[in-house]
C-alpha positions, 0 to 999 in steps of 0.5 A: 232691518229698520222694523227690526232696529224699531222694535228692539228700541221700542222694547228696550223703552218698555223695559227700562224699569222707572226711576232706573237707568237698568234696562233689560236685556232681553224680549219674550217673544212667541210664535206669530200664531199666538194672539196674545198681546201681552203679559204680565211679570206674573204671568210670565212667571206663572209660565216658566213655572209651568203652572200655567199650562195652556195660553188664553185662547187654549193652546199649550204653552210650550216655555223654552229657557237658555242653556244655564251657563249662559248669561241670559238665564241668569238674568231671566232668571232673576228679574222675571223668577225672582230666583238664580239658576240654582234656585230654579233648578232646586225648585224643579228637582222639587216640582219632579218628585211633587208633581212629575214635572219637567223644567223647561227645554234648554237651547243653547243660541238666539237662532236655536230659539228663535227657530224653535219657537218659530215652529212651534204654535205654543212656545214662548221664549226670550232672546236679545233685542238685537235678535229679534226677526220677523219670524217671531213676535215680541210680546211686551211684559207690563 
């Protein structure tokens, strides 16, 4: 419980944007298998964009997204993608007829996403710090 308390409040500091007192409220966590240290906004975008298919060390990135009624996308949304959820949703509509691409799973609750990217090599996601178990890896964002 301590580690888990220690890192949330590590990430939380990582987080908090200089010169403001807003702090993120979520963490990108992969699965423990993935050796990726870290990220950059860009290349978390890139990710949930899916036009970065494949991690460095050549596994696929499988991105996974909250349900589009829960705060978290919301938020996500607009501090990693720059776009809401509508946005996002129009530009998936427009990456399906373009490119036959799918948008990200959706799952609906911390313990769905932290099982999902739990078994899955490749799955990247974000959840609150508070969240956040031994089960999965947080991923800083610079």
């Amino acid at each position: 419980m301590a580690r888990r308390l220690l890192a949330a409040a590590v990430i939380v500091l990582l987080w908090t944007r200089s010169g403001s007192t807003e702090i993120i409220p979520f963490v990108v966590i992969v699965n423990l298998a993935n050796p990726v240290k870290s990220l950059t906004n860009a290349e978390l975008q890139r990710i949930f964009r899916k036009q970065a298919r494949m991690w460095p060390h050549g596994e696929q990135a499988v991105p996974v997204d909250w349900d589009s009624t829960h705060y978290l996308r919301a938020v996500f949304s607009k501090q990693v993608l720059n776009r809401s959820v509508r946005e996002m949703a129009e530009y998936w509509v427009q990456q399906s007829m373009t490119q036959g691409l799918t948008p990200p799973s959706t799952l609906r609750s911390a313990r769905s996403v932290l099982r999902f990217v739990a078994s899955v090599p490749g799955a990247i996601s974000y959840v609150p710090p508070s969240e956040v178990d031994d089960t999965v890896r947080v991923v800083p964002i610079n």
